[in-house]
Every structure is written in C-alpha cells, then in structure tokens.
ZALOMI-40266 format. One record per residue (C-alpha): x, y, z; residue in three letters. Coordinates in steps of 0.001 Angstrom, whole numbers, padded with zeros to 6 digits, always signed. Layout:
N
XYZAla;...
# end
This chain:
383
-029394-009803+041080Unk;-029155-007552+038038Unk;-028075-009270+034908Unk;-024639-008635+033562Unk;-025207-008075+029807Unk;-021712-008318+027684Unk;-021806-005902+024915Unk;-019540-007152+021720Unk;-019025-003525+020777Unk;-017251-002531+024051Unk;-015242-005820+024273Unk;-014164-005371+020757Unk;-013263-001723+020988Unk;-010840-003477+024079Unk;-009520-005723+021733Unk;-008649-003926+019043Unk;-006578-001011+022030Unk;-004809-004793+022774Unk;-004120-005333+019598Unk;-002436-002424+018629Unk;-000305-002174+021680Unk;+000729-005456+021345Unk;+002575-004452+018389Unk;+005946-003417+017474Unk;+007198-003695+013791Unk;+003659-002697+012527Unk;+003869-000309+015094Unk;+006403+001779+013498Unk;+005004+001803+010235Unk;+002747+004114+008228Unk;-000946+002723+008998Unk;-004142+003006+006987Unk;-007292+001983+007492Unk;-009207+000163+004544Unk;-012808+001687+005433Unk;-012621+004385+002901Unk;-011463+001895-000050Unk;-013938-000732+000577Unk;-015334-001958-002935Unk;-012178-001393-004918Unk;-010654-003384-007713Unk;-008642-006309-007260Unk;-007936-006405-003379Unk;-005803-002877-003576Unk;-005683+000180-002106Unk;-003590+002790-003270Unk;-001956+005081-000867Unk;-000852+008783-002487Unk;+002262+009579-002033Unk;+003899+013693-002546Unk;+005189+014001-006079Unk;+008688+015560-006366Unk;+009830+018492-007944Unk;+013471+019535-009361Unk;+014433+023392-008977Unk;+015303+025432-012375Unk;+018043+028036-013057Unk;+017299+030624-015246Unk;+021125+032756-016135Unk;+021073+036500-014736Unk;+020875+039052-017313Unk;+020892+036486-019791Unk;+019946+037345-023764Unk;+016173+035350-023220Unk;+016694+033555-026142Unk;+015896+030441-024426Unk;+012483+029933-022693Unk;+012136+028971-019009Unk;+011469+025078-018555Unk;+008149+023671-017228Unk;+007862+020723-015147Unk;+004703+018350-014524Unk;+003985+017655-010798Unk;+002558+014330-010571Unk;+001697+012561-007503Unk;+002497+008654-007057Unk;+000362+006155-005839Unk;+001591+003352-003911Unk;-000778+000142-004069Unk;-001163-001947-001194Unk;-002890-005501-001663Unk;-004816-007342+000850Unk;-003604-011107+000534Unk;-004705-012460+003908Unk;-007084-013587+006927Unk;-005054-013159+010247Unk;-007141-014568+012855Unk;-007504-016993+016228Unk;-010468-019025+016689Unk;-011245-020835+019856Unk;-013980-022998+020984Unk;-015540-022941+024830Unk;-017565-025671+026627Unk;-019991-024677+028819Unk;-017747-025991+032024Unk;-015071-023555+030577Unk;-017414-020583+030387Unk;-019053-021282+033639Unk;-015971-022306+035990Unk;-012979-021602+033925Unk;-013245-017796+032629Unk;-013948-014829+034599Unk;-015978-012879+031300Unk;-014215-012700+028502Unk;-011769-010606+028879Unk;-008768-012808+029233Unk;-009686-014898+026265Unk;-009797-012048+024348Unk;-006798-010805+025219Unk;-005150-014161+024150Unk;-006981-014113+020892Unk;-005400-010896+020286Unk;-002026-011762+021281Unk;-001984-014921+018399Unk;-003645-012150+015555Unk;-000562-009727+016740Unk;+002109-012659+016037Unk;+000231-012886+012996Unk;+000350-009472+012167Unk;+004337-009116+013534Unk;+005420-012413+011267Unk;+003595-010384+008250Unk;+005655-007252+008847Unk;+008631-009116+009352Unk;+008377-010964+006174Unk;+007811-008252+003934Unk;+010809-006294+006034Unk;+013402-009075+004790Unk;+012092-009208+001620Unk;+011736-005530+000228Unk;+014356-004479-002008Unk;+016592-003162-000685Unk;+019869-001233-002819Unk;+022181-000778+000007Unk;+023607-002935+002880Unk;+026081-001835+005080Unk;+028415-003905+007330Unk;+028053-003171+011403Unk;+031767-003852+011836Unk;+031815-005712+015399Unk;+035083-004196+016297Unk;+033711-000378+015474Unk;+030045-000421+016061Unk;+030079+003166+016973Unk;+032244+003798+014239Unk;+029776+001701+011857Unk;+026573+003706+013440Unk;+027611+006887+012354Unk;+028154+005789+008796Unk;+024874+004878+008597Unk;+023037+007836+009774Unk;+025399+009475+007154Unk;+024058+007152+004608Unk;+020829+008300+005743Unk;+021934+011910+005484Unk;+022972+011082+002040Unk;+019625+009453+001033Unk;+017657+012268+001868Unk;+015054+010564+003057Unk;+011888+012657+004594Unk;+012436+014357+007893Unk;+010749+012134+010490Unk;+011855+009613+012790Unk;+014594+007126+011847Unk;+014237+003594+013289Unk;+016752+000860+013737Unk;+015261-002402+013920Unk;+017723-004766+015912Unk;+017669-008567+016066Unk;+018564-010360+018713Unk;+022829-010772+018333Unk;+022824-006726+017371Unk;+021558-005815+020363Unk;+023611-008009+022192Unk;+026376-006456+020526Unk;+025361-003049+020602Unk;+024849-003222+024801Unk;+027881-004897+025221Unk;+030112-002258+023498Unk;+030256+000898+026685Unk;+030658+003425+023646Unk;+027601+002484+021778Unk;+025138+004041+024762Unk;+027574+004735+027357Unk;+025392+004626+030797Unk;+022069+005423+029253Unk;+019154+004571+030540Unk;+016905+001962+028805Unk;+013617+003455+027551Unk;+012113+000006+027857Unk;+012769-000314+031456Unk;+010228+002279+031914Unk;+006370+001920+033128Unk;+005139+002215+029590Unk;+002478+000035+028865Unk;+002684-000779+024919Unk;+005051-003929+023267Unk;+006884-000628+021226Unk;+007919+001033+024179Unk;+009241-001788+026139Unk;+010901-002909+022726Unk;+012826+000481+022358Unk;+016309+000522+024097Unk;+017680+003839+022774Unk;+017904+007514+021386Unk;+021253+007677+019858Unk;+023106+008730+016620Unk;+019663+009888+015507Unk;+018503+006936+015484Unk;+015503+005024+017603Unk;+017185+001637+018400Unk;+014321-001054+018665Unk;+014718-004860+019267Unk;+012575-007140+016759Unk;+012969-010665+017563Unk;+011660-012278+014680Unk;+013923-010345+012903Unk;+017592-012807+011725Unk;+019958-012304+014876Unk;+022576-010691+013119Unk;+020263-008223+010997Unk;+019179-004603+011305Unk;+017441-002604+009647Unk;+017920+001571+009155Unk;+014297+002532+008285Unk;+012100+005924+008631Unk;+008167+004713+009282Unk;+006909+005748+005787Unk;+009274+003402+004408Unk;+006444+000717+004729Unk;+002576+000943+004482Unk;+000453-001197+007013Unk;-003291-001398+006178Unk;-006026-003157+008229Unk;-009277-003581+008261Unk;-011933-005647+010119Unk;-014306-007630+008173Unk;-017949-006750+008005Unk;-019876-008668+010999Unk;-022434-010852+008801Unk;-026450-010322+009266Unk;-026799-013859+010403Unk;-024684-013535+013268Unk;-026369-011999+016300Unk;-023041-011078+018598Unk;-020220-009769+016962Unk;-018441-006406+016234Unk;-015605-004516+014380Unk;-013553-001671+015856Unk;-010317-000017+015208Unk;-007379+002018+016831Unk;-005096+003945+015749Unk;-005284+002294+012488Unk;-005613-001469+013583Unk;-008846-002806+012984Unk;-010246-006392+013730Unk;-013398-008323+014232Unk;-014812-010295+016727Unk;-017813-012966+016421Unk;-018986-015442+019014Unk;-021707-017898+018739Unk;-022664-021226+020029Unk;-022285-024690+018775Unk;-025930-026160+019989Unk;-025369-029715+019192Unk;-022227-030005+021123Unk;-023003-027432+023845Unk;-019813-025071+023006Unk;-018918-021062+022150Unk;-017107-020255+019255Unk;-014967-017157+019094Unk;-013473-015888+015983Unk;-011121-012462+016030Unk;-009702-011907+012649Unk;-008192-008914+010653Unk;-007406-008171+007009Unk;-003400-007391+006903Unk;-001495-005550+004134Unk;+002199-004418+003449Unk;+003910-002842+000886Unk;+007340-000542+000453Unk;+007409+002776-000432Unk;+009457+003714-003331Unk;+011083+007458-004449Unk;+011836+009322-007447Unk;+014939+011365-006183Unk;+016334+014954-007671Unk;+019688+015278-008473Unk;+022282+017845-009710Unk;+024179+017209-013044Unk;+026949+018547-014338Unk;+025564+021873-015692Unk;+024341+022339-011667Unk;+020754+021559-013240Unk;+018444+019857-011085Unk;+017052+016498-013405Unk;+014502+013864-011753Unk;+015819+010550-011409Unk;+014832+008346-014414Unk;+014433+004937-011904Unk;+012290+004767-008430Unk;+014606+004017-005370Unk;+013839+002332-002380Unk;+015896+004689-000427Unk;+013649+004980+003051Unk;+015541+002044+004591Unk;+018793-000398+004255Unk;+019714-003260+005467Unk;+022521-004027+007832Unk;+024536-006955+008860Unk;+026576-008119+011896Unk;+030279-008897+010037Unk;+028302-009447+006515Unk;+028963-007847+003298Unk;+028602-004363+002118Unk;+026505-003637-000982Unk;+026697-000125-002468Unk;+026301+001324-005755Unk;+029412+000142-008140Unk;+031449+003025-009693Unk;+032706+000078-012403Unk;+029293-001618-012525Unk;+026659-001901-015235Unk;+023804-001463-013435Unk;+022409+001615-014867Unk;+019518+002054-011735Unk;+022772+001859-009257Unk;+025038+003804-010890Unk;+021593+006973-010830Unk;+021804+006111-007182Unk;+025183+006445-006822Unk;+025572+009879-009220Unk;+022494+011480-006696Unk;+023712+010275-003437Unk;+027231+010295-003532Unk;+027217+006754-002610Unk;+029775+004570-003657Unk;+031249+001277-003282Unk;+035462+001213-003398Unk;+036536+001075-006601Unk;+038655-001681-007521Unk;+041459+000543-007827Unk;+041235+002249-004595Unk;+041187+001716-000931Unk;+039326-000713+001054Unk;+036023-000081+002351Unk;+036698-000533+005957Unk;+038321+002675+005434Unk;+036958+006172+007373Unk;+033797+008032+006210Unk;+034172+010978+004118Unk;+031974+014398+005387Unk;+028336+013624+004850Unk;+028008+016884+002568Unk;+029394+016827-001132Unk;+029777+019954-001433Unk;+033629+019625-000984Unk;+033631+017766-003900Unk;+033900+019285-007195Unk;+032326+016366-009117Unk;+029677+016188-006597Unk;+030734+011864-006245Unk;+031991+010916-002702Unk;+032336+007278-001118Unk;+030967+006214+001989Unk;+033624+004354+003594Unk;+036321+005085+001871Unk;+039195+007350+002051Unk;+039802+009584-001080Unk;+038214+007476-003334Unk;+036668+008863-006885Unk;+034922+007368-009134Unk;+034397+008443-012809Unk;+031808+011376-012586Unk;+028302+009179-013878Unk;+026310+011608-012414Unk;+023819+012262-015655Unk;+025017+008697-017068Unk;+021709+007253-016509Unk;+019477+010228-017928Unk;+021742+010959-020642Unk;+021367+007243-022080Unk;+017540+007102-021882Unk;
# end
C-alpha cells in the first residue's frame, strides 16, 4: 500500500481559499497583501491613494493681466498598522489522529473558521469605530422613503464610482424584509447555490445599493459604505527554519500560516493557523465650488466613503448654526445640511440630489426649503 504523504503547501493553499470565503465584512473591503512591505518601519504599511485635483477658469477674451493658476498634484498615503496575531491552535493525541480525523482536512477547516471570527470581530470593530461625520435616521415608518435619502447622500458625497454596500444588522434586516415596498417580491441572492459566507450574506440589489447582513454588527445599525472606504491587509507569518511542516499561502488577498508539529513527551500534534490582520479608514480631500464658481480643495480630510445609520436613532449632519469649522467645509461642498433651528423639521422630504437649482449652491437633505447662510468658502477663507 502506497504511502499517503500530506503536503503542508497544498493543505495550506486549501486553507487560506476557506478562509477567505468564510468572510464577509473583510470581504467587502479593499485588501492588500503585506509581502511587498515586509521590513518596514514601525508595523505600517502605507497604501497610496489618487491625489485630487480642482478645475481652473481662465475669463474669455480677458485683458491677461492675471496669470493662469498652478496646482500641485500630490498623492496621499493611507497607513495601515499591523497590531495583531489572529490565530487557532489545537492540540491532537495520537487516538484523535488515528481514529478520530479522516486527514486533516476538517480540522483545518475549523481552524479557519475561529481565524475568520477573528478576522470578522476585527473588521467589525474598526467599522463602529471609524469616524464617521454623518448619521442618518432609517425612519421605521418610511424605510423606502429613508433608503433613497441615503443613496442621495451618497450622490451628494461624491464618493468614487464603485459598488455601494449596506451593511445590515440583525433588527434592519428584519425591518427592511418585513416592509413589501423595500424589495417587493425579489428574490434573495443568498438563497442561491453560491458557495462563499458574502454571497449567502447578500439579500439585495436595490436603490443602488448591495444590502448585506453583518451579524456582529449592533441590531439596529447599518452602515452605507463603498469597499475602498476601509483597507484590509494580511499577511502570513514566515514559517520558521526549525520547523519541518508548515506553510504560508494566500488568496485573493488573505494570507495565513499553518505549522504542525508533535509534542514527543506527551505523544500529541500541535497545529497552529495564524494571520497578521490590519484595518484602517480611508479619508478624502474633496473639491468644491465657491462663490466666484472657482473650484478650491477642501482645507480638512473627510471621511466621506461611508455613514452610519440607525433604526429610529438620531440624525447627525453638518450644522448650518454650528462652530465646527471641518462640518460646516462639509456642509458648503456637499450641500448637506442639518435643519436649521429656524426651519422645518428634518423628517421633512428630500430636496433633488443636484444643487444646481440652487443659486447658493447650499441644499438640505431632509428638509423642505430650508437655507442656510451661504458658508461655502467659510472654512478656506478663515485659514
């Protein structure tokens, strides 16, 4: 009988397929791998994000007294820091091996189940905890109504073109499914054959928006979100010399490690699968149009790629009668506004996502004829 020789490399490269498709939050973020920053400073890798450019006008058949205006294209880096272990370590007695496991195979597969709840409870921290400058409320009585105001808050952001993601925990999607006019008789994605934790997570195409359940996630949270609005890096740690069976592999920009070896004085494997996790936001410097219909780049970096909403909780939008200078920029570009004490309430309907309409270029979301004092250069004049 031939000898059936288990190659680390090949169950590994299994694991780390596993791995990744036993993801969803990570899953919908932009991934990097660490391989090609191996060696730098401090723990960090910096990811390079597009610098932003504003547009110039220069007056037709003007006198050319006045020179044309240069502008310095910079590109941003984004560091992401590397502040963890993620891993599952098991130990096997001989009876185990010989009579309780067919290969390893299905110990792996647990192994990388526990580093993906790892890995999901990471994401899901630094989810709740980026900074986010707007929250909208998904009014229980008008969740259609409340949807569409937030993909024209999106609209308004300007975030990049790609796909936009809402994350759903658990009493939102109860909510959402329950209301007939949220997806009408639509078929859930999920309930196809698809193989990967994503796919079976995602119960929706609607309002331009890809609605995906998170269940670590607070029930009555969501979160509106494009997937370069967070950075996930991973790499596996290097297999050390002195081990004899181990191996690192990656896929699609998950990466782990696996080591087994055996414990001699108390007849027993050892099985170690770990991965080095990072996270980090992405923030934007955003153009905007001032009152001379010059193009000016914003003075403060926004986290504008993703908001928060709640179930019945509490708006928070740029003030028009606030002192908050980074707000009020956000509020001059965007057109996003909170009511004014001294006009309508909120709950009121959304205005046209375009502010072109308006001759001040201010418009609030959620409320009905609403103006606030025109602070659209406040923040770059004062500087």
């Amino acid at each position: 009988m031939a000898h059936e020789v288990v190659k680390p490399e090949k169950i590994a490269a299994v694991a780390a397929v596993s791995l990744e498709q036993n993801l969803v939050l990570p899953a919908v973020m932009h991934r990097e791998g660490i391989e090609q920053y191996k060696g730098a400073e401090g723990d960090t890798i910096t990811v390079k994000v597009p610098g932003v450019l504003p547009y110039r006008s220069y007056g037709w058949r003007n006198d050319r007294s006045a020179s044309i205006q240069f502008d310095e294209y910079k590109e941003r880096k984004v560091a992401v820091t590397f502040g963890d272990d993620i891993y599952s370590a098991v130990r096997l007695t001989d009876e185990q091996n010989d009579f309780d496991l067919d290969g390893w195979t299905k110990l792996m597969a647990a192994q990388t189940k526990a580093v993906g709840r790892g890995l999901e409870r990471g994401a899901v921290n630094k989810v709740l905890n980026a900074p986010y400058e707007i929250t909208l409320k998904l009014d229980s009585t008008k969740l259609r109504t409340s949807l569409i105001k937030a993909r024209n808050v999106m609209d308004r952001l300007m975030v990049p073109d790609e796909q936009r993601i809402m994350l759903l925990g658990s009493d939102v999607e109860a909510a959402l499914l329950d209301d007939d006019k949220v997806f009408g008789n639509a078929a859930q994605v999920g309930e196809s054959d698809a193989e990967s934790a994503l796919r079976r997570a995602i119960l929706a195409d609607r309002y331009g928006f890809t609605f995906i359940k998170v269940l670590e996630l607070p029930p009555t949270t969501a979160i509106a979100m494009v997937s370069s609005a967070f950075i996930f890096a991973s790499g596996a740690p290097s297999v050390p010399q002195s081990v004899g069976f181990g191996a690192a592999a990656s896929y699609e920009g998950v990466a782990l490690r696996w080591i087994r070896d055996y414990d001699m004085e108390k007849t027993r494997d050892r099985s170690l699968v770990n991965t080095y996790p990072g996270f980090r936001e992405v923030v934007d410097t955003l153009v905007g149009v001032d009152a001379e219909n010059q193009a000016f780049v914003s003075n403060y970096e926004h986290f504008v790629r993703a908001f928060k909403l709640v179930l019945d909780g509490t708006e928070v939008l740029p003030d028009p009668d606030g002192d908050d200078e980074k707000a009020t920029e956000l509020g001059n570009i965007t057109g996003i506004w909170a009511a004014s004490n001294a006009t309508a309430s909120a709950d009121a309907a959304t205005v046209p996502a375009s502010t072109e309409d308006h001759a001040d270029g201010t418009a609030v979301v959620g409320t009905e004829g609403a103006t606030p004092t025109n602070r659209r250069s406040k923040a770059k004049n004062e500087a």
